[in-house]
Every structure is written in structure tokens, then in C-alpha cells.
BANU-661145 format. One record per residue: x, y negated, z of N, C-alpha, C in turn. Coordinates in pm, whole numbers, plus 50000, padded with zeros to 5 digits. Atoms other than C-alpha are relative to their C-alpha. Example, Ala and Ser with C-alpha at 12.3 -4.5 7.8 and 13.67 -1.06 7.14 Angstrom:
<recs>
    npx    npy    npz   capx   capy   capz    cpx    cpy    cpz
  50089  50119  50000  51230  50450  50780  50090  49880  50000
  49918  50119  49994  51367  50106  50714  49923  49891  50073
</recs>
This chain:
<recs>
    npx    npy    npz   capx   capy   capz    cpx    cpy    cpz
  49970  50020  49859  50640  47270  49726  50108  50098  50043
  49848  49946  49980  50975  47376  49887  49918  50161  50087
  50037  49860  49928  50873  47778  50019  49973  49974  50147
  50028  49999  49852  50964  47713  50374  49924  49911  50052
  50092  50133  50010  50782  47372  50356  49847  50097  50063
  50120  49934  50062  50454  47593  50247  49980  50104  50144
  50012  49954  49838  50542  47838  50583  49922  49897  50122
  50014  50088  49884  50560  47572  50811  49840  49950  50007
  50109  50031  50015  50233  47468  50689  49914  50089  50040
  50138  49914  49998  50033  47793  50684  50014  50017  50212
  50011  49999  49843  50163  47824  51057  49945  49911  50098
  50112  50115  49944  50063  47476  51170  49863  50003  50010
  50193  49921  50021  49693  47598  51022  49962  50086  50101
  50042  49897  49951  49701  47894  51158  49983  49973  50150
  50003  50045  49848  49762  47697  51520  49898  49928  50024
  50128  50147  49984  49510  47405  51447  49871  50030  49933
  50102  49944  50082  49247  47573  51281  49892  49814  49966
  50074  50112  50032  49055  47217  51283  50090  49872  49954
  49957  50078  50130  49324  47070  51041  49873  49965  49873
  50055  49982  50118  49163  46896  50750  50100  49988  49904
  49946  49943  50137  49251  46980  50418  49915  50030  49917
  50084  49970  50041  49093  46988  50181  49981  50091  49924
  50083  49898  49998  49073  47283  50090  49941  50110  50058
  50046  49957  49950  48971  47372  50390  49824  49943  50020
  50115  50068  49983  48682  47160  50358  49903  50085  49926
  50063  49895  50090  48565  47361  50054  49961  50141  50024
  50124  49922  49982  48502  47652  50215  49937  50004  50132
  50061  49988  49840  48358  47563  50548  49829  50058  49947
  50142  50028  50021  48018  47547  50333  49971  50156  50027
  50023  49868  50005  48077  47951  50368  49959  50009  50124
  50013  49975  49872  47975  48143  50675  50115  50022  50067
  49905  49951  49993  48221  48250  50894  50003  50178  49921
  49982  49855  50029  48305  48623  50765  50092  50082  50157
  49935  49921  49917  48408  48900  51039  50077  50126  49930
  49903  49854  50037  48679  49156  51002  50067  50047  50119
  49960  49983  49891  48781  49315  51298  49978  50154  50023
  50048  49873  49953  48833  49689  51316  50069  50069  50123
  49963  49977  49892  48843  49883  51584  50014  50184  50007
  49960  49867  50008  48938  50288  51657  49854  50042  50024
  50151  49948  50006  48605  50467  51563  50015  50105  49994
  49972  49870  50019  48521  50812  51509  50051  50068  49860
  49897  50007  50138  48680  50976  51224  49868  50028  49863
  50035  49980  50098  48517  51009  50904  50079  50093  49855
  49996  49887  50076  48516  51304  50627  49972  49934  49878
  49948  50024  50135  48646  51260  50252  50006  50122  49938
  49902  49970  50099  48640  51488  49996  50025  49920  49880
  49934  50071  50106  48860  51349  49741  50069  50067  49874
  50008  49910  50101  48876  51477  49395  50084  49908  49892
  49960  50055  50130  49094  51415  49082  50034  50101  49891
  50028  49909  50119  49050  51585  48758  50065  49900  49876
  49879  50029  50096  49305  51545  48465  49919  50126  49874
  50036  49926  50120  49222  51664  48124  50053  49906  49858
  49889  50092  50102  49525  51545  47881  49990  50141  49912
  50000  49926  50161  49508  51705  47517  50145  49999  49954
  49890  49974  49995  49846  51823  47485  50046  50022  49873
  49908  50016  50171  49898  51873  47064  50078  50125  50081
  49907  49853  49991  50026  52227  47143  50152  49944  50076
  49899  50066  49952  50295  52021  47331  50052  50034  50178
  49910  49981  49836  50523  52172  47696  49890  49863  50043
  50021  50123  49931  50302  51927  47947  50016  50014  50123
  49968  49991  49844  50376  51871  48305  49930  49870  50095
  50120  50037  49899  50127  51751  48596  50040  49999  50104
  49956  50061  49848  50238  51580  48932  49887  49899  50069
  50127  50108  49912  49958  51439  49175  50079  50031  50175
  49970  49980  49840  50044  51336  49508  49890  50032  50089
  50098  49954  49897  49878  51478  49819  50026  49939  50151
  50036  50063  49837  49761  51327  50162  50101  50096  50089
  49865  49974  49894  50087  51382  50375  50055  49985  50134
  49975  50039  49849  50040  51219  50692  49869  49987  50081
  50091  49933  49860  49916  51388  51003  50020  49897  50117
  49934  50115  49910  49874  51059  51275  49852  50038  50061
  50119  50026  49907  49632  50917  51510  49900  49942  49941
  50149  50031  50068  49436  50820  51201  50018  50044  49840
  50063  49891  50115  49455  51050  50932  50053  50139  50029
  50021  49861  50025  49444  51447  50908  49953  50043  49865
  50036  49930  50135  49443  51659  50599  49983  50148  50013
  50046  49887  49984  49207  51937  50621  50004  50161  49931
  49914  49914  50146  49252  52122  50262  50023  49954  49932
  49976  50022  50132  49352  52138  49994  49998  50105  49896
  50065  49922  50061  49168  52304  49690  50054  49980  49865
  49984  49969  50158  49299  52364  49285  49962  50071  49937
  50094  49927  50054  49192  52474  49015  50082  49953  49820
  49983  49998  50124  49352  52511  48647  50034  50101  49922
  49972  49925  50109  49461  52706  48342  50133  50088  50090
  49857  49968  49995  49816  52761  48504  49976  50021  50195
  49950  50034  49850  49937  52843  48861  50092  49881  50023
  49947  50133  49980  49985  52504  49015  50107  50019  50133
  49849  49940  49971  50300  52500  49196  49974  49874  50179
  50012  50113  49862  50257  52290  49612  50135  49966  50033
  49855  50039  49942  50573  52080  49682  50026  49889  50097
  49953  50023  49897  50751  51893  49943  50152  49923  49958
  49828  50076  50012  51018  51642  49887  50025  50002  50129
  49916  50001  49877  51295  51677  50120  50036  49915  50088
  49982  50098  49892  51332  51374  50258  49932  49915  50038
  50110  50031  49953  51023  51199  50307  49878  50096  50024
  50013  49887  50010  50869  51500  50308  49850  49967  49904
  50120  50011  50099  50597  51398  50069  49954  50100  49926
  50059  49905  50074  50331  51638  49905  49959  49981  49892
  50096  50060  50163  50198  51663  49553  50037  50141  49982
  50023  49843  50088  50106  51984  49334  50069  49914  49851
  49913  49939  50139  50280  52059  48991  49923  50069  49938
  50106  49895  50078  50082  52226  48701  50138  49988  49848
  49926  49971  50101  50322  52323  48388  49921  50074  49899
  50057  49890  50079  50192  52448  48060  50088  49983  49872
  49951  49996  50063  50355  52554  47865  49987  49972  49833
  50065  49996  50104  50421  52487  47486  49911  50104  49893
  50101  49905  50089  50144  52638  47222  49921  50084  50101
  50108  49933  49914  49939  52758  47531  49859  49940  50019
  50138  50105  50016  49627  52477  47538  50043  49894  49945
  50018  50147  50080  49519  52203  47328  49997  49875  50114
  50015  50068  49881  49406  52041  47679  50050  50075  50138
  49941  49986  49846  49578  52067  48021  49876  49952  50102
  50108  50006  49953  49306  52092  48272  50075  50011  50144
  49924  49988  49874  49429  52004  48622  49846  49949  50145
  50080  50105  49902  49130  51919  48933  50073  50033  50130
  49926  49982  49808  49278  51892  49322  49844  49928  50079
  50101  50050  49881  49012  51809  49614  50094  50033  50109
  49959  49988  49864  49145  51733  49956  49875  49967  50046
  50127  50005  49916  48921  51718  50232  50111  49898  50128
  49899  50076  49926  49076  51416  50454  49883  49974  50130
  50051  50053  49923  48966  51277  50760  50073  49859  50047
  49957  50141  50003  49039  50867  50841  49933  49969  50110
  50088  50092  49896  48943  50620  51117  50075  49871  49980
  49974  50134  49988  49027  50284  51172  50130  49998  50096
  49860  50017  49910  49383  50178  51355  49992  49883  49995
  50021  50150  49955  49425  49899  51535  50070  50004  50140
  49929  49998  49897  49706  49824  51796  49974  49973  50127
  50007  50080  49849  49654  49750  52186  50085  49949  50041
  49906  50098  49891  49881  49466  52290  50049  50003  50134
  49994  50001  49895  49774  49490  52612  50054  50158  50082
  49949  49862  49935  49927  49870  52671  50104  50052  49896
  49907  49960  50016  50251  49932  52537  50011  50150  50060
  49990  49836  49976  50336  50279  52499  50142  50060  50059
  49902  49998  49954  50705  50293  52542  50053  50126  49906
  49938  49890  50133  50788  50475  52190  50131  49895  49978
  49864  50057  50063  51141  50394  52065  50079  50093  49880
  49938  49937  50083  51304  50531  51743  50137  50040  50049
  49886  49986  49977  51621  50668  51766  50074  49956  49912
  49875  50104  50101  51963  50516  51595  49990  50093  49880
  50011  49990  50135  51898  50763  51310  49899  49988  49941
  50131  50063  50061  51535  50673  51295  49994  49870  49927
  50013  50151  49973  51609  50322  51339  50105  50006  49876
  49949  49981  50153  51905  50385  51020  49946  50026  49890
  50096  49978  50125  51671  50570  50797  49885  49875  49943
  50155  50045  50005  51348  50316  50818  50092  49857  49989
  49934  50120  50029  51624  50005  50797  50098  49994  49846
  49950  49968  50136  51784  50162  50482  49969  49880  49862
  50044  50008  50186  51782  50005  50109  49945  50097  49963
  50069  49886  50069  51595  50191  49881  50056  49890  49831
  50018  50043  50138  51598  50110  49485  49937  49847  49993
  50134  50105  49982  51291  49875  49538  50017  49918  50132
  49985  50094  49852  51417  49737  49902  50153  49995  50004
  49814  50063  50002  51754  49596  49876  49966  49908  50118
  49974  50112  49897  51847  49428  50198  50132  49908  50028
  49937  50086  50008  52089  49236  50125  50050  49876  49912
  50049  50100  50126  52181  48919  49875  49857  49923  50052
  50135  50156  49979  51846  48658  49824  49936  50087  50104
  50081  49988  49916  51640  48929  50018  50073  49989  50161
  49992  50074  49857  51818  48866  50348  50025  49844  49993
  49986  50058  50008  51910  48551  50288  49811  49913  50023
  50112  50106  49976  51549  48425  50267  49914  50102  50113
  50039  49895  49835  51439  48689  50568  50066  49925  50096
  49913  50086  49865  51682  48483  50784  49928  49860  49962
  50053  50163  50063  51515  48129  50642  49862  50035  50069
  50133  49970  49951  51191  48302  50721  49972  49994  50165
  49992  49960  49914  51256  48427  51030  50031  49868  50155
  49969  50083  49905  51409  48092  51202  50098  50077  50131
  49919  49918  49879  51533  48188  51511  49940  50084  50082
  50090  49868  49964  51267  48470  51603  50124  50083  50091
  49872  49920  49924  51475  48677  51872  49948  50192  49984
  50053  49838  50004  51226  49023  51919  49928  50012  49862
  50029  49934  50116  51136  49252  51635  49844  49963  49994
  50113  50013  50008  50762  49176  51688  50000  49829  49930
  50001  50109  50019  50843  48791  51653  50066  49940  49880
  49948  50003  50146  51028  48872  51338  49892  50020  49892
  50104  49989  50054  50777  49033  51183  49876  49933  49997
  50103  50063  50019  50533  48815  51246  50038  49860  49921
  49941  50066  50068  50749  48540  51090  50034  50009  49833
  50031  49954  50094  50772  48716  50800  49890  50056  49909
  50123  49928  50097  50437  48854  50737  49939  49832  49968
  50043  50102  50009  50322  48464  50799  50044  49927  49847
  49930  50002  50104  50574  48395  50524  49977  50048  49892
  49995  49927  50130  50513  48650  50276  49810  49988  49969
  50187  50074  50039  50070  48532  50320  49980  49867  49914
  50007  50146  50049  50188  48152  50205  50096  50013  49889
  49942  50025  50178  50457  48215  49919  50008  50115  49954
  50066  49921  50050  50333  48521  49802  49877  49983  49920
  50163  49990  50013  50013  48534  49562  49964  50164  49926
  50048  49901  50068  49814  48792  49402  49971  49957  49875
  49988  50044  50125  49857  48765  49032  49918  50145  49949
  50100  49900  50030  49558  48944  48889  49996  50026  49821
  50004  49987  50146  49738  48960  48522  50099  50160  50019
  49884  49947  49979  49991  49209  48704  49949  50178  49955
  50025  49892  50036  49952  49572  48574  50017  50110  50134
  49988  49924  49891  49837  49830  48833  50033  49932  50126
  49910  50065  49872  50006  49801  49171  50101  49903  50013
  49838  50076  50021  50304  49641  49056  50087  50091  50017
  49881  49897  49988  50645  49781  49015  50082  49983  50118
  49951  50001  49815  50772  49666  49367  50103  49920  50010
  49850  50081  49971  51152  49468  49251  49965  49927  50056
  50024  50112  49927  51117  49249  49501  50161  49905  50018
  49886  50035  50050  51504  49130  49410  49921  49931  49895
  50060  50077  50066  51324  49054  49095  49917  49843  50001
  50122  50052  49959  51083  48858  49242  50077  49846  50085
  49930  50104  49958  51305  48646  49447  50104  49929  49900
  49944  50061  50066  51537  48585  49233  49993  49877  49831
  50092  50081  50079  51295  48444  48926  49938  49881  50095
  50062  50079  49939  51103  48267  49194  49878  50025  49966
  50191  49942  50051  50758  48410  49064  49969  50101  50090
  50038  49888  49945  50633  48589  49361  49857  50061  49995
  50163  49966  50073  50292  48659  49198  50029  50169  49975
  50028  49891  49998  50210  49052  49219  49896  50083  50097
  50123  49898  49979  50008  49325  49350  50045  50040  50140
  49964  49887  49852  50034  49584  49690  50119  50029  49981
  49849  49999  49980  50333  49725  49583  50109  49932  49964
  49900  50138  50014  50502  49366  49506  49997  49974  50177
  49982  50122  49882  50402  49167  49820  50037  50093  50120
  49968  49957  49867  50385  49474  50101  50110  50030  49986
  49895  49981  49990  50733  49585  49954  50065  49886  50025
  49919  50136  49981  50843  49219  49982  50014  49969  50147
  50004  49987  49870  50745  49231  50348  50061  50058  50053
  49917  49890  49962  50904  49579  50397  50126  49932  50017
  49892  50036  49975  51210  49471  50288  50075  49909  50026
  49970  50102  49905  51241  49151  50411  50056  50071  50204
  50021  49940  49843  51160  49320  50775  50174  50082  49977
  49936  49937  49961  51406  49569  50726  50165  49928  49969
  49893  50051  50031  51670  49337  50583  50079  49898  50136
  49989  50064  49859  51681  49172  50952  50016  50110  50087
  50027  49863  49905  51665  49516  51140  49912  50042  50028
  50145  49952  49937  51335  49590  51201  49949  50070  49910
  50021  49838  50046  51223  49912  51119  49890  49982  49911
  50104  50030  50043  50973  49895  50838  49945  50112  49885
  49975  49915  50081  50818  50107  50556  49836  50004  49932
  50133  50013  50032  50528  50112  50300  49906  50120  49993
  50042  49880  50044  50278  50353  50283  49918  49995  49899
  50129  50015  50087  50083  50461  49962  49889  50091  50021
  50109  49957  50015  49765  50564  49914  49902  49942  49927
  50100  49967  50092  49435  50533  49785  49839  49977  50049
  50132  50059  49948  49103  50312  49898  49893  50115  49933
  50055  49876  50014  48820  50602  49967  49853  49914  49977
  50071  50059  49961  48540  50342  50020  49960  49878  50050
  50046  50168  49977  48334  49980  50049  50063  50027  50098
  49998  50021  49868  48456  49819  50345  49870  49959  50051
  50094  50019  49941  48256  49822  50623  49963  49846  50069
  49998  50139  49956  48287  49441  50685  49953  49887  49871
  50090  50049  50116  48133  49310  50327  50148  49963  49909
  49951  50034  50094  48421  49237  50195  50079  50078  49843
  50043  49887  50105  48417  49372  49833  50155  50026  49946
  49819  49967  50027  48821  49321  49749  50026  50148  50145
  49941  49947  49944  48927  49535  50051  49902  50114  49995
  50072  49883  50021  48722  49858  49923  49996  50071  49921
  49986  49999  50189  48655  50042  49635  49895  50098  49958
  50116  49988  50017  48384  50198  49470  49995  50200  49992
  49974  49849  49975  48372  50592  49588  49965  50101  49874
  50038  49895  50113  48228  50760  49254  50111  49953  49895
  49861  50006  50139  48535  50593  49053  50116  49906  50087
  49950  50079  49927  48850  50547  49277  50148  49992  49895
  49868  49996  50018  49082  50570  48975  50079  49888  49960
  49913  50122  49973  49212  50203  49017  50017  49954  50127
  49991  50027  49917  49194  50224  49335  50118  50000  50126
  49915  49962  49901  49524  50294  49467  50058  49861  50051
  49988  50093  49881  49657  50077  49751  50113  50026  50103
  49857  49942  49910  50011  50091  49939  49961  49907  50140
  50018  50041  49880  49993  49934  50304  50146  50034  50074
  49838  49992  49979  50305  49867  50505  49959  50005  50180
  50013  49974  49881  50380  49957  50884  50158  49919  50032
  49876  50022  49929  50684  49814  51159  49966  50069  50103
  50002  49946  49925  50821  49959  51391  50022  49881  50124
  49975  50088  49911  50763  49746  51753  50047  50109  50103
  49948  49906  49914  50946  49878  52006  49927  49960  50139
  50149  49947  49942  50711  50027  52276  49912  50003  49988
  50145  49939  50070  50440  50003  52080  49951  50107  49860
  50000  49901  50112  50517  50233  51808  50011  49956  49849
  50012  50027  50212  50441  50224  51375  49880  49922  50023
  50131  50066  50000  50174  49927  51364  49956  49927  49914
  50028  50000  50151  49986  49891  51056  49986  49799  49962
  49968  50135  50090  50047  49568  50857  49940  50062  49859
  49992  50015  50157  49919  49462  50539  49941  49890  49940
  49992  50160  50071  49979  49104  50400  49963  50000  49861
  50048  50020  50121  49889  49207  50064  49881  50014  49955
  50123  50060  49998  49530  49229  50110  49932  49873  50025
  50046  50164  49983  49525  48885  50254  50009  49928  49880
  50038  50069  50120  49635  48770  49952  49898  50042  49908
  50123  49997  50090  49393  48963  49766  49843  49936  50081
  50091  50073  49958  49111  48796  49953  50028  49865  49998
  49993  50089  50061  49248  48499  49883  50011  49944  49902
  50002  50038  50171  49284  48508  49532  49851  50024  49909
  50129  49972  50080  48984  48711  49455  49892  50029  50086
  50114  49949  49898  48728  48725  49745  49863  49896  49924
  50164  50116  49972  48529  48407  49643  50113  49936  49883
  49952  50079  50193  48556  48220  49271  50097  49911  50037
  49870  50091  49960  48791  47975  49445  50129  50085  50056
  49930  49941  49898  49144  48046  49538  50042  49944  50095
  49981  50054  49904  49206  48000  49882  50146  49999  50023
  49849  50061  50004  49539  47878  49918  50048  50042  50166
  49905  49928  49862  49638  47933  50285  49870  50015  50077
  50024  49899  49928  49519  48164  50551  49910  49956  50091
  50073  50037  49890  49296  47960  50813  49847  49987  49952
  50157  50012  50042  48944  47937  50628  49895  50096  50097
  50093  49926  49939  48661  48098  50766  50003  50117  49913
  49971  49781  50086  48696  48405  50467  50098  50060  50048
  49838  49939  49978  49082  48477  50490  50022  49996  50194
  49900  50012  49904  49160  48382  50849  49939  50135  50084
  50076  49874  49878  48917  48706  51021  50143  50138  49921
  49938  49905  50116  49146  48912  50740  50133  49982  50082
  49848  50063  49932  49504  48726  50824  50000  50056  50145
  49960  49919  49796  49447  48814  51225  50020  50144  49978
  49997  49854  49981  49363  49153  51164  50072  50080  49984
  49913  49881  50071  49597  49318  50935  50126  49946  50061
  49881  49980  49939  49893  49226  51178  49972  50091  50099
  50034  49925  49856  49815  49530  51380  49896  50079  49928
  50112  49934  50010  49509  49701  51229  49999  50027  49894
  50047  49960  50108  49370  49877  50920  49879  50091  50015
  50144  49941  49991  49018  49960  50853  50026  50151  49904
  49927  49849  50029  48984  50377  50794  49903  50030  49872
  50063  49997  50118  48838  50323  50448  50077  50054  49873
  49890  49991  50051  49160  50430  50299  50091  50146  50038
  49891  49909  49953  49399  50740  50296  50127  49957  49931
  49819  50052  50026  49784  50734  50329  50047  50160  49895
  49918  49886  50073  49980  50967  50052  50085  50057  50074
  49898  49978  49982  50302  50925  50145  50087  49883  50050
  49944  50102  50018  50593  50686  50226  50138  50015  49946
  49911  49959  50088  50857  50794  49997  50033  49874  49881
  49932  50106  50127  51087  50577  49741  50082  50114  50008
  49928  49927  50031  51317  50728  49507  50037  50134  49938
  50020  49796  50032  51192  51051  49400  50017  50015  49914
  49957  49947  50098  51332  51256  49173  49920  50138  49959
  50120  49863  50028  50999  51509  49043  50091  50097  49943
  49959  49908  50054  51091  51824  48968  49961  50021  49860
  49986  49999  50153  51156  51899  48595  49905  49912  49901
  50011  50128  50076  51092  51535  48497  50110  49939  49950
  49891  50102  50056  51392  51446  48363  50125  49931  50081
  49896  50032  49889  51607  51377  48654  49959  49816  50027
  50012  50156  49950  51479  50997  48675  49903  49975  50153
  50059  50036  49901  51369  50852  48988  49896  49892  50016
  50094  50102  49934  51043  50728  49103  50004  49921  50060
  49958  50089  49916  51046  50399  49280  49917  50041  50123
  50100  49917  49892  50715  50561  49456  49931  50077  49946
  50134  49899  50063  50438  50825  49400  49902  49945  50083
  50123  50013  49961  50113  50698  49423  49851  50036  49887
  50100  49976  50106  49935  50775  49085  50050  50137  49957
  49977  49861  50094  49905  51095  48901  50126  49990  49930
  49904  50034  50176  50246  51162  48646  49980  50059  49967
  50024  49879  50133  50245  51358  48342  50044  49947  49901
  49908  50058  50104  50433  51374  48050  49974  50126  49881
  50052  49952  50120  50304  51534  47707  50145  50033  49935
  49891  49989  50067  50651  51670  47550  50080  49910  50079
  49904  50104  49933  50920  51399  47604  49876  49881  50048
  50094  50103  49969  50626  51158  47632  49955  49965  50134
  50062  50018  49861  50575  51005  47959  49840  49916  50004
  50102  50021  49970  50193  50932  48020  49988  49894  50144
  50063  50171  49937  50078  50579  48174  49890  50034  50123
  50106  49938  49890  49961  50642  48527  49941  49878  50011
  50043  50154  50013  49863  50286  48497  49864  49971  49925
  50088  49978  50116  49625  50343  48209  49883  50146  50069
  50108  49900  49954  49348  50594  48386  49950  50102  49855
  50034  49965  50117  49184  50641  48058  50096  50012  49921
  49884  49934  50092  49471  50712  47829  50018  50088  50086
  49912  49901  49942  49613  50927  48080  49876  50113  50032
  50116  49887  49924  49287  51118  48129  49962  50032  50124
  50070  49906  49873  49204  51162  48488  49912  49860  50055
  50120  50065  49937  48941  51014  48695  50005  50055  50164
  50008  49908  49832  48945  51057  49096  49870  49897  50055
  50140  50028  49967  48631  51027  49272  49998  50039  50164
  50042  49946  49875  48535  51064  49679  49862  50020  50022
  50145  49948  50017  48240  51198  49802  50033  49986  50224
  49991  50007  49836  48152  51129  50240  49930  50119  50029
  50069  49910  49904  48075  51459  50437  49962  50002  50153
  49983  49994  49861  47953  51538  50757  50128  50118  50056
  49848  49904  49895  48300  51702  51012  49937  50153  50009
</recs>
């Protein structure tokens, strides 16, 4: 089916909810499901990851990112280490992203022993329509957050099908919503895809296989958005906990979160501020919520999901960072597309943050009382 065809469709749904279809028929037999979060009180994380790579008397080097953003729904309280070596706290310069450094040197341990605990605090976000705030970026805000990156090229197929998407949408809110509608119906979640995904979303258009993960589909969103002007940008992080709404995709299991990482994307609306988006959970509830896949967005599972995450995100989740591009210190001068997993690199050997178990670490949360 022709892409924009497949739009036009999920939007018609999304208007007529008592279209048949049949495969809307298939899951009426479900209940409805609710998802609907709302700004609660905050909740206490510590969050732990422990690294223990066997180094062969081999130079190894240890990069974990750290909880970076101070908002109206996360705070980062400490931050605690603990290894063989003095671990080194850094600060990229231009997203200003955090992560610790551990170096050991060669013929000093057989095993590199690295643990970090933050102590985070999260809540739920979720926009008010009805009260505009009257935030506005400025022209070098509004330059930076409209930028290319490596992984967000805005120009070529990705504007080209951002303007197809978009129709004749006039305000940035009416763009974005054109686009996230867009990137829910020819987008899927391809559950052969390794990790997060690597993010080319050039790639992606230009094969025509838009099958991938969080950081495929929300970067596909990003840079769509920003390839039109509208201020956009992903953030990563790292699901702390079940959701509190049953659904078992949008959570993750707190004594083992080390597949759990999770990027989430924000726009900027003007007077209402950064307002959390994230189209790539919809597709994962539609691919993997229920043994069937649900094909477009109006069912009684997906459609409580689809409303929500234009505007909201449940506070089950902390944000890293929102950084592309990084160049780690004494890695080799190559650039990260993002940091969201542990790196490390055994000699020249770069270590598979992808691979948990090969790479040795394990991160785990634990809920306190404030």
C-alpha cells in the first residue's frame, strides 16, 4: 500500500473510531485498556550498573552515561562509584551530557570492575492544552534543535517525505502531529532489529524498510519534525519500571534493566514548551502487546497509547541525555551517533554494548522512599 495511502487511513480511524475493519473487529473481543498519565508525585530510583570485563592484562576503558536532565520531571540526586581506578566525571560540551570514565591501565587487572548508582527522582509528564505557557526558543535555540546531526539529516528523501507527510499543516503543533500520525502507520517495530537500533533514518527511507526499534522510529520522527522547522530532539534513557497501566511492553523488569534502554523524543510547541512524544512505543504495542499485530492505531489496546504519547510520558523511565555525535574521550576519535548504553573497549577491541552479557554489566533499579 502506497505510504501516504496507509496515513490517510490511520487518520480516517483515528476520526471514526467505529470504522469496520477487520482488524478492528479482532480485537474488540479485548477490553478496552487505559493509559492515561497524569503529573503525580515524584518517585525515588536507585539505579545501579556494575561492569566486570576480564581484560587479558589488556589497557581497558569504561564510559557509562549519567542522568543529565534537571526538568519538571526528572532530578538527579547522586551519584555514587566505586572501582579499582579513579573514575574520571565528564561533561560533553555541547549537549552537555554526563557519563563517568574508568581507565586501567595495561598489566594492572585481569578484570576491570566498574559499579555507578544514581539516585533519580521521575514523575509522569503530561501537557495542558488548555494553559499555554508562553515559552519560546530563541533563533539560536530554534537553530541548534532544527540542526542535522549524523543520524538526522534534514534534507534529500527525509524532507521530501516530511512535506508529503505534513500536507499543508500551517502551525508547528499541526506539523507534528502530522508526522507523528505518519511515522505510527508506516513505521513498524521489527523485533529481529538488534538493541535500539542504529537510528539512519536516511537509511531507512531510502531502502523503504522502515522496520526498527526507539532509536529508528523516534529518530525518524525527530528528524522528519525538524526537517520542516520544528524544533525537535530525542532523548535517551533507560525504563526503571512495570508500567503502571498493565501494559507489559511499555516497562521493564526493575531487578534486570540491562535491555532496557529506551530513547523518547520531545517538540518544541511554541507557548507550550518541550512536549514529550513518543511514537515508538505505539508501535511497540502494536507489534508486541498482544500475539496479534495490530496494524493501525484505533483498537481498544493501541488507541489509549496513540492519544497519550502526543503530549505525555509515564515517569517509569529516566532521561540520560539528548546528545548525537559524541566524540568519548580517548576512544579513538570516532563519533557516537548517541550514548545510551555502557562503552568499553578491551585494547583496540571495542565491546558490544548491545550484547549485555558479553560485555559484562548488568544494571538493576531498586524503588526508595524521598
Amino acid at each position: 500500500m502506497n505510504p501516504d495511502r496507509r496515513a490517510l487511513l490511520a487518520r480516517s480511524a483515528a476520526a471514526c473510531a467505529a470504522a469496520v475493519l477487520p482488524w478492528a473487529r479482532a480485537e474488540q473481543s479485548s477490553p478496552r485498556a487505559v493509559f492515561n498519565p497524569q503529573v503525580n508525585d515524584w518517585r525515588t530510583f536507585d539505579v545501579t550498573t556494575r561492569i566486570d570485563v576480564v581484560t587479558g592484562g589488556k589497557a581497558t576503558h569504561l564510559w557509562l552515561p549519567l542522568g543529565a536532565i534537571d526538568s519538571e520531571w526528572q532530578r538527579t540526586q547522586s551519584v555514587e562509584t566505586e572501582s579499582q581506578v579513579q573514575v574520571e566525571s565528564l561533561r560533553d560540551p555541547v549537549y552537555h551530557a554526563r557519563m563517568v570514565m574508568a581507565k586501567f591501565a595495561a598489566g594492572t587487572t585481569d578484570v576491570a570492575r566498574l559499579s555507578v548508582t544514581e539516585r533519580v527522582q521521575v514523575r509522569n509528564r503530561r501537557v495542558d492544552w488548555s494553559k499555554p505557557t508562553g515559552e519560546r526558543l530563541s533563533a539560536e535555540e530554534q537553530a541548534f534543535w532544527t540542526a542535522p546531526t549524523q543520524l538526522l539529516p534534514t534534507d534529500g528523501i527525509v524532507r521530501e517525505t516530511a512535506l508529503r507527510a505534513i500536507g499543508g499543516a500551517g502551525t508547528d503543533v499541526a506539523k507534528a502531529r502530522a508526522i507523528y500520525e505518519w511515522v505510527v502507520v508506516n513505521a513498524f517495530r521489527d523485533q529481529a532489529v538488534k538493541g535500539c537500533g542504529p537510528g539512519d533514518i536516511r537509511g531507512m527511507l531510502e531502502s523503504g524498510n522502515l522496520g526498527g526499534k526507539c532509536a529508528d522510529i523516534n529518530a525518524l520522527f525527530v528528524g522528519m519534525c525538524r526537517s520542516v522547522g520544528v524544533a525537535a530532539r530525542d532523548v535517551y534513557g533507560l525504563r526503571l519500571a512495570p508500567s503502571a497501566f498493565g501494559y507489559k511492553q511499555l516497562g521493564g523488569k526493575s531487578e534486570n534493566l540491562s535491555g532496557a534502554q529506551h530513547c523518547r523524543a520531545e517538540v518544541f510547541i511554541p507557548r507550550f514548551g518541550w512536549v514529550a512524544m513518543d511514537p515508538a512505543d505505539v508501535t511497540k504495542v502494536m507489534r508486541a502487546e498482544t500475539p496479534e499485530w495490530l496494524r493501525l492505531p484505533n483498537g481498544p489496546v493501541v488507541e489509549p497509547v496513540y492519544r497519550a504519547l502526543f503530549g505525555a510520558w509515564e515517569g517509569n523511565w529516566m532521561g540520560y541525555n539528548m546528545a548525537h555525535d559524541l566524540v568519548l574521550p580517548d576512544n579513538g576519535g570516532k563519533a557516537l551517533g548517541f550514548l545510551m548504553y555502557p562503552v568499553g573497549r578491551v585494547g583496540d577491541e571495542p565491546l558490544d554494548s548491545y550484547q549485555p552479557k558479553n560485555f559484562e554489566y548488568h544494571i538493576s533499579a531498586r524503588e526508595v522512599s524521598a
